[in-house]
Legacy VTK file of the C-alpha trace (Angstrom):
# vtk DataFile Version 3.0
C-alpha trace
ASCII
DATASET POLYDATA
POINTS 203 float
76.352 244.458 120.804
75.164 247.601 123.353
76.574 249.772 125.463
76.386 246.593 128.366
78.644 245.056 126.244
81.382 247.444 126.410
80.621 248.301 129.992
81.620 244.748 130.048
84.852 244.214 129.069
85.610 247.581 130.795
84.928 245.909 134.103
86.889 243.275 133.197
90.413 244.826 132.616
89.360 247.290 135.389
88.735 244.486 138.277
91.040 241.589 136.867
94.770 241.653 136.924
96.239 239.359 133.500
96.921 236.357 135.606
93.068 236.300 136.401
91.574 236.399 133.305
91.864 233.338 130.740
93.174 234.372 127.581
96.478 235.484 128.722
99.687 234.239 126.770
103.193 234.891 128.225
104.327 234.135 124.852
101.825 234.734 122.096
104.243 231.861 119.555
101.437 230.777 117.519
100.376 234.208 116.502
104.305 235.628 115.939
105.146 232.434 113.511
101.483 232.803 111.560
102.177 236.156 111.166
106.030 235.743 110.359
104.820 233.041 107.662
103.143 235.403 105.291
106.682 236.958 104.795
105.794 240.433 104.141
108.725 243.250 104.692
108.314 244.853 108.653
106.892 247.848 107.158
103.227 246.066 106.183
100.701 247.224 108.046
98.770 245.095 110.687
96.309 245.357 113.177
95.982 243.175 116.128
91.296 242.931 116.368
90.616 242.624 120.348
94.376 243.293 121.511
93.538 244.768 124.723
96.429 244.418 126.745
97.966 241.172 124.601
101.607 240.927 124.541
101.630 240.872 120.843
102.743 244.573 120.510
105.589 244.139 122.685
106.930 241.147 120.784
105.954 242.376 117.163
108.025 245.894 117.738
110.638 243.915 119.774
111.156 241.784 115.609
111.219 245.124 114.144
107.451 245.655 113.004
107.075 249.252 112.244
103.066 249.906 111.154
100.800 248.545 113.954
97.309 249.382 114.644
96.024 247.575 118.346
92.056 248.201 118.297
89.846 246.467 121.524
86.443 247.610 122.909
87.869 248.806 125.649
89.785 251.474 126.854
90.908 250.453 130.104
92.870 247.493 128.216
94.233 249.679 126.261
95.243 252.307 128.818
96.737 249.323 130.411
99.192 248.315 127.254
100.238 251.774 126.907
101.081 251.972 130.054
103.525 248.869 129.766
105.021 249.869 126.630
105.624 253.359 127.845
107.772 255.303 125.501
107.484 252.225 122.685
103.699 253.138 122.828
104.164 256.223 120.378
104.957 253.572 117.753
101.659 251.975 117.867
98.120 253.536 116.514
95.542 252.821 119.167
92.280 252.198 118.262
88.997 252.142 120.718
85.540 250.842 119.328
83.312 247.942 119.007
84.346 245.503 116.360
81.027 245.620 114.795
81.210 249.477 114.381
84.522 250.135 113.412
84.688 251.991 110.281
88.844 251.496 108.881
90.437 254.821 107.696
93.103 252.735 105.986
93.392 249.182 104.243
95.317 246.206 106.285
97.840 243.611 104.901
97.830 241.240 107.982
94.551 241.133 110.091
95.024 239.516 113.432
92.401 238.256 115.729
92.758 235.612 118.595
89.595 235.527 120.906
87.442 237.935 119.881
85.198 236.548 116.745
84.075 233.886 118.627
82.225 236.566 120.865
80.081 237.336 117.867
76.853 235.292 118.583
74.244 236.973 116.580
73.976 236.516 112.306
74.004 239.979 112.065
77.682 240.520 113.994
79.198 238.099 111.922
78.213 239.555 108.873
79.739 242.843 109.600
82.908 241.423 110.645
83.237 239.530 107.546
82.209 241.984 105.338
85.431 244.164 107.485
87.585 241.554 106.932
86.821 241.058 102.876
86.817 244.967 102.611
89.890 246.151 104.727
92.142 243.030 104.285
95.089 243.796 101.438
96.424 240.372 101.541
96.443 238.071 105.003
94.743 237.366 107.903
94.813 235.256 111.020
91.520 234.186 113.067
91.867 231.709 116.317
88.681 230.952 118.218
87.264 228.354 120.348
86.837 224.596 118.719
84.451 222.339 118.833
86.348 221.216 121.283
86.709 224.497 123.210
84.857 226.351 125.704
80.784 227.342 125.380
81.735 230.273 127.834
84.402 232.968 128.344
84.200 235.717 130.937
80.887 234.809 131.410
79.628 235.469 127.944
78.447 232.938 125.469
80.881 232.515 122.379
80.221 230.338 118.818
82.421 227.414 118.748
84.141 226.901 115.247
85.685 224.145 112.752
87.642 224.481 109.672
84.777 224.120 107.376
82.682 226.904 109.365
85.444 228.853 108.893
86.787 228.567 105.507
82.845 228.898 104.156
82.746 232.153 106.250
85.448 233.987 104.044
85.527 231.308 100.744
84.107 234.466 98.316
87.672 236.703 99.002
90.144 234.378 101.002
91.755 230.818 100.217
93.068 229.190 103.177
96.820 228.671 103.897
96.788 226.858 107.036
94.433 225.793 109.926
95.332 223.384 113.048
94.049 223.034 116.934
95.652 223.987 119.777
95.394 223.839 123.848
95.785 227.157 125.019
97.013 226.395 129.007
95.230 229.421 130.895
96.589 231.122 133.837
94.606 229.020 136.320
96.163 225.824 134.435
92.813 225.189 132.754
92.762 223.703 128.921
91.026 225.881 125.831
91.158 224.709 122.460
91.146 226.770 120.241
91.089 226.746 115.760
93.780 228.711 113.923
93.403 229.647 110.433
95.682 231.811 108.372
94.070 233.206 104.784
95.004 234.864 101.653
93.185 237.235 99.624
92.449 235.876 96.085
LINES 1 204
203 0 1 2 3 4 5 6 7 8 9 10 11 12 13 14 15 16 17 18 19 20 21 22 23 24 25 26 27 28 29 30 31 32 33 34 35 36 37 38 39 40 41 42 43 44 45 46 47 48 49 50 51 52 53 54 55 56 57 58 59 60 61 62 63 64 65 66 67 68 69 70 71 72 73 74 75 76 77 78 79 80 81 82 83 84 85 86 87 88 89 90 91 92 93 94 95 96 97 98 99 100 101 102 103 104 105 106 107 108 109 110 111 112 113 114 115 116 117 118 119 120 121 122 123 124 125 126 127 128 129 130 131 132 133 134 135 136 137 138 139 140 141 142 143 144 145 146 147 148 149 150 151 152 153 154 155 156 157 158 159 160 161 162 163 164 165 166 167 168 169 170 171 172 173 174 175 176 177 178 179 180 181 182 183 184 185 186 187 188 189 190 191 192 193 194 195 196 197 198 199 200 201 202
């Protein structure tokens, strides 16, 4: 991904307001009880891969979740979360960079990533996230993208459309699966994605 990229998705949370833009979730349920479901103490550490401005923060502090990481290519989005959070902000480590050159300083029992894998459209990308996820994951993570079933687009940009077996041959070599279902996500604008969940363990 280049520089256009990034300029991007800093256009996006610059222009857009979160009712305009599709991925938007009042209530980010699916993510909280796939998350909840590893049962690991509120001191593991997590990171939330693409959390821009995602209400996942708020509600994962709000249960008591003490060792978050939020990382998203840009920083508009997250200028924008810390600005909601305000003071709660301070308990979060913010991280700014391009998925495909983030280089982890620390080790991650729950990876968390809803929309932003299936923006990967090259071999190359999805190698490197892969190889992140099989080299920084400690013991769980969560992946939803688009279906079969799902969109072709998303802010304008092409995305890879996924299925259980696409995914579970992705990360076979470190991960067994746990769990994997569809879902509609209902957008703002009362449009219909579907989208693939699929939780993972390490071996």
């Amino acid at each position: 991904m280049t520089e256009d990229y990034k300029d991007h998705w800093e256009k996006v949370y610059k222009t857009k307001t979160p009712n305009e833009v599709s991925w938007t979730q009042l209530h980010p349920k699916t993510s909280i009880e796939l998350i909840k479901s590893f049962n690991l103490p509120k001191t593991c550490s997590i990171i939330d891969i693409g959390g821009g401005d995602s209400l996942l923060v708020d509600f994962l502090l709000e249960d008591g979740f003490q060792n978050i990481t939020v990382l998203d290519i840009s920083n508009e989005a997250i200028s924008r979360a810390k600005k909601r959070l305000g003071e709660k902000a301070n308990k979060v480590s913010w991280i700014v960079s391009n998925i495909t050159e983030f280089e982890p300083e620390k080790t991650y029992d729950i990876w968390h990533d809803r929309a932003t894998f299936h923006f990967l459209n090259k071999d190359d990308q999805i190698k490197k996230y892969v190889n992140l996820v099989n080299e920084s994951v400690n013991k769980n993570f969560v992946i939803g993208t688009f279906s079969i079933d799902g969109p072709l687009k998303c802010s304008g940009m092409k995305i890879v459309q996924y299925t259980e077996i696409k995914m579970v041959d992705l990360f076979s070599n470190h991960f067994k699966k746990l769990n994997s279902f569809k879902e509609d996500h209902i957008t703002p604008f009362n449009t219909i994605q579907n989208f693939i969940f699929c939780s993972f363990i390490k071996k």
